[in-house]
C-alpha positions, 0 to 999 in steps of 0.5 A: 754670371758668365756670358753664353759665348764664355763657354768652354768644355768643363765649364760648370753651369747652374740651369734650371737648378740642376748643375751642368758640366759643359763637355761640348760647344760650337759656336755657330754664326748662320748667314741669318740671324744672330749667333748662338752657341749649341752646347752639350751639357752633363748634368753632374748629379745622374750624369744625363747629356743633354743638348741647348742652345744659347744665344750671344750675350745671354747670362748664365749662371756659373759655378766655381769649382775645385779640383783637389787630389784625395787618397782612396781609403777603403770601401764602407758599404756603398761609400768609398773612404778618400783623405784629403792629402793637404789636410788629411781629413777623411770624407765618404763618396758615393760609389756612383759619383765616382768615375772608373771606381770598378778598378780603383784599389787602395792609395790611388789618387783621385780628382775630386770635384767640388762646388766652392761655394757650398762644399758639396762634392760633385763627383770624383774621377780616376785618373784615364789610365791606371796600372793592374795586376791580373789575379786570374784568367785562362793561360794562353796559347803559344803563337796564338797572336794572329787574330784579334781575339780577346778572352776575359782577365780578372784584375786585383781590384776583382773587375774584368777586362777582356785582354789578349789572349797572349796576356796571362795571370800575374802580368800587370796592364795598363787599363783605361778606366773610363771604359775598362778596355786594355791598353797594354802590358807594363814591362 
């Protein structure tokens, strides 16, 4: 049990039966009345946001997690195949609880994150950035850089990214895998 003002971001709560990742908080002291804290919460399983307030001294409970490296395999229908690197035992994840899998190819390294206590996974992570080869995307046009314009990329993992219409197939770029935009090219 954890106290309302121990709260931080990415602290991990039990409320109401569902598990809740704290991605926001601020500590509010109003010239009336007691403090509280006014929290944003993910639920881990459908990864709803949703807003509560907590008051000073309130008991909550907490969870223990983990976060362990594992190495991704292979797709196996809606599964994606990770091993862990200490052990080298292989377990299945959902395609969904996994964050940024549309540009994750085989040997990256991901985050997973588990509830100590009963071995469950909650989800895995890629890491922000990650570094792609395009396999195909329209040639660009010779001094075509003055506007902003971007053109869409298809990336080895078969994703899409919209990049500058500089970038042309056979380049690798660096990709923010929360939520696929381009971030350069890798030299």
């Amino acid at each position: 049990m954890i106290n309302a003002q121990d709260i931080k971001n990415g602290t991990c709560i039990r409320l109401d039966g569902d598990l809740y990742f704290c991605i926001e908080f601020l500590h509010v002291k109003p010239g009336k009345g007691n403090t509280f804290m006014r929290t944003k919460l993910k639920n881990v399983v459908d990864g709803r946001v949703l807003e509560r307030r907590f008051n000073i001294g309130e008991k909550l409970e907490d969870v223990r997690v983990e976060r362990r490296p594992y190495q991704y395999l292979y797709m196996d229908g809606q599964d994606a195949i990770f091993m862990n690197q200490e052990t080298y035992e292989q377990i299945p994840i959902s395609k969904d609880l996994i964050t940024g899998a549309d540009f994750m190819k085989e040997s990256d390294i991901v985050e997973v994150v588990s509830d100590a206590s009963t071995e469950t996974i909650l989800f895995a992570e890629m890491p922000i950035k990650t570094q792609l080869k395009i396999t195909y995307t329209e040639p660009g046009i010779k001094g075509d850089t003055a506007t902003n314009s971007l053109k869409p990329a298809t990336v080895e993992t078969g994703a899409t990214v919209r990049v500058p219409l500089f970038v042309n197939e056979g380049e690798t770029i660096e990709v923010d895998t929360r939520d696929g935009s381009y971030q350069g090219r890798v030299r």
